[in-house]
N, C-alpha and C positions, 0 to 999 in steps of 0.2 A: 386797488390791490396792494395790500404791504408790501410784498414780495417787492416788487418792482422799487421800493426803495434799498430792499437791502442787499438785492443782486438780479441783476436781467438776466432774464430766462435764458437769452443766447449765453449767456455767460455759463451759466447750470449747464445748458447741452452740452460747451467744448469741456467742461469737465469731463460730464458722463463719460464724453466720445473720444475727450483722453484718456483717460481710465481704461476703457475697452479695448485699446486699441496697444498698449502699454502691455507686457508681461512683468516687467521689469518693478519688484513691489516697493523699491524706497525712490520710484516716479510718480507713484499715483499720491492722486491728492487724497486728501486723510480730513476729517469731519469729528469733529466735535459734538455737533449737534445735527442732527437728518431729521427733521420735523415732516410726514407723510398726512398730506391731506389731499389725496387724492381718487381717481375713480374708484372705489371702495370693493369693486370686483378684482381687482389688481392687487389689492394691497398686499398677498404671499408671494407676489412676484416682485415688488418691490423691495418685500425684506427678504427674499430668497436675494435678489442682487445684491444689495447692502451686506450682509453676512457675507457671501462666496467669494466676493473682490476686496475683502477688506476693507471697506470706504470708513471706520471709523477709527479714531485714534485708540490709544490704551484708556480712555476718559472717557469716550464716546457714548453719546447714548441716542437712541429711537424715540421719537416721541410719535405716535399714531394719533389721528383727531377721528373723534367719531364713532369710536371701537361699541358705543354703545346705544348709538344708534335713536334715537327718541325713543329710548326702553324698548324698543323691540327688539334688542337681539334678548334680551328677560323673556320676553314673549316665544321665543323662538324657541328658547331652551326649555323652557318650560313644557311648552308642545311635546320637545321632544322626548323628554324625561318621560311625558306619560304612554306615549308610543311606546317605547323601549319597557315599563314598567307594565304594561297590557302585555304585551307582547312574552314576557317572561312567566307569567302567570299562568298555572295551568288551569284554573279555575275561571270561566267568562264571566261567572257573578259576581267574583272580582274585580270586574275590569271597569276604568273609569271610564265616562262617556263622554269619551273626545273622535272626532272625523279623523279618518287620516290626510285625508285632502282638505287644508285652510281654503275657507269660501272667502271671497273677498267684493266686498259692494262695489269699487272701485277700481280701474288702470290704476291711479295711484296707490293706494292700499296694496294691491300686490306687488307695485313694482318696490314698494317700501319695505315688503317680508322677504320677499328676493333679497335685495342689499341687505337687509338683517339678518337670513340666513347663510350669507356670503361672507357677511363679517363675524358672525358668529364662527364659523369652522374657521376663521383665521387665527381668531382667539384662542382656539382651542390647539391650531398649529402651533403657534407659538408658546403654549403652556406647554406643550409636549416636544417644544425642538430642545431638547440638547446643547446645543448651542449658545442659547440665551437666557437670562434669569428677565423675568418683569415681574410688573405691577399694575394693577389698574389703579388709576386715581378718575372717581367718577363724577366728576364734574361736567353738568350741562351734558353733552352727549357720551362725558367719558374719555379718556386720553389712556393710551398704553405706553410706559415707559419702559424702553426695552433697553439690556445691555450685555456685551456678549459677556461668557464665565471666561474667569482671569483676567479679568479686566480690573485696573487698578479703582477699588473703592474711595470715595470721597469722604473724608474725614472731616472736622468739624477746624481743624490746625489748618487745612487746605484754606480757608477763607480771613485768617488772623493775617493781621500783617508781621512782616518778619520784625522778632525784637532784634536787638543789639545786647553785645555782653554784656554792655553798663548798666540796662533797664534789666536785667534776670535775676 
């Protein structure tokens, strides 16, 4: 487990349980980076918590792992797109021939469209919070980089080393 080199879980908790227990906002610790690869049903609750307490700096950002699932949340949306599109149609011979109930061969196959459709509406929370500006960058399962609005942007000057007057 990386993690465990770059900080112990107990250590993560007394944050958390700092933090919660804390009203007092220039006590809580402050994050830079919040990387979320966790139970994948949780994951609005997670960023519900991260946003509501502040946990990130003015630089801070979300990075989500998995937001896209081994293409099935593609799959999910897509499903539902044609739901939604039958459904608005007042013509049935119009209508594409999709089940409304996914059959699934498999316990794993459905428990896999479950967490796809789970992370899909997260997706779709966080396009629609207010609060946040992202991105997907879809690599491998997909990563969500989230940051709150007003948040200070990262310039290209941010990463130069500082010159001196003599070198200008």
């Amino acid at each position: 487990d990386w993690s465990s080199d770059v900080c112990s879980s107990d250590l993560l908790q007394e944050i958390v349980e700092n933090n919660m227990k804390t009203t007092d906002e220039n006590e809580k610790t402050k994050f830079d980076l919040i990387f979320i690869d966790a139970d994948k049903k949780q994951y609005q609750q997670y960023y519900d918590y991260i946003i509501e307490n502040r946990l990130l700096t003015n630089k801070g950002l979300i990075i989500v792992d998995n937001v896209l699932f081994k293409g099935k949340v593609a799959q999910v949306a897509a499903h539902r797109l044609k739901l939604r599109r039958n459904e608005s149609l007042k013509n049935p011979a119009l209508y594409e021939p999709i089940d409304k109930e996914v059959k699934f061969e498999t316990k794993e196959e459905e428990r896999h469209w479950r967490l796809a459709e789970s992370l899909h509406d997260f997706n779709l929370y966080v396009r629609d919070d207010t609060r946040t500006e992202a991105s997907f960058l879809p690599l491998r399962d997909g990563l969500l980089i989230i940051r709150q609005k007003g948040s200070e942007r990262f310039r290209y000057e941010h990463f130069l080393p500082l010159q001196s007057d003599e070198n200008r």
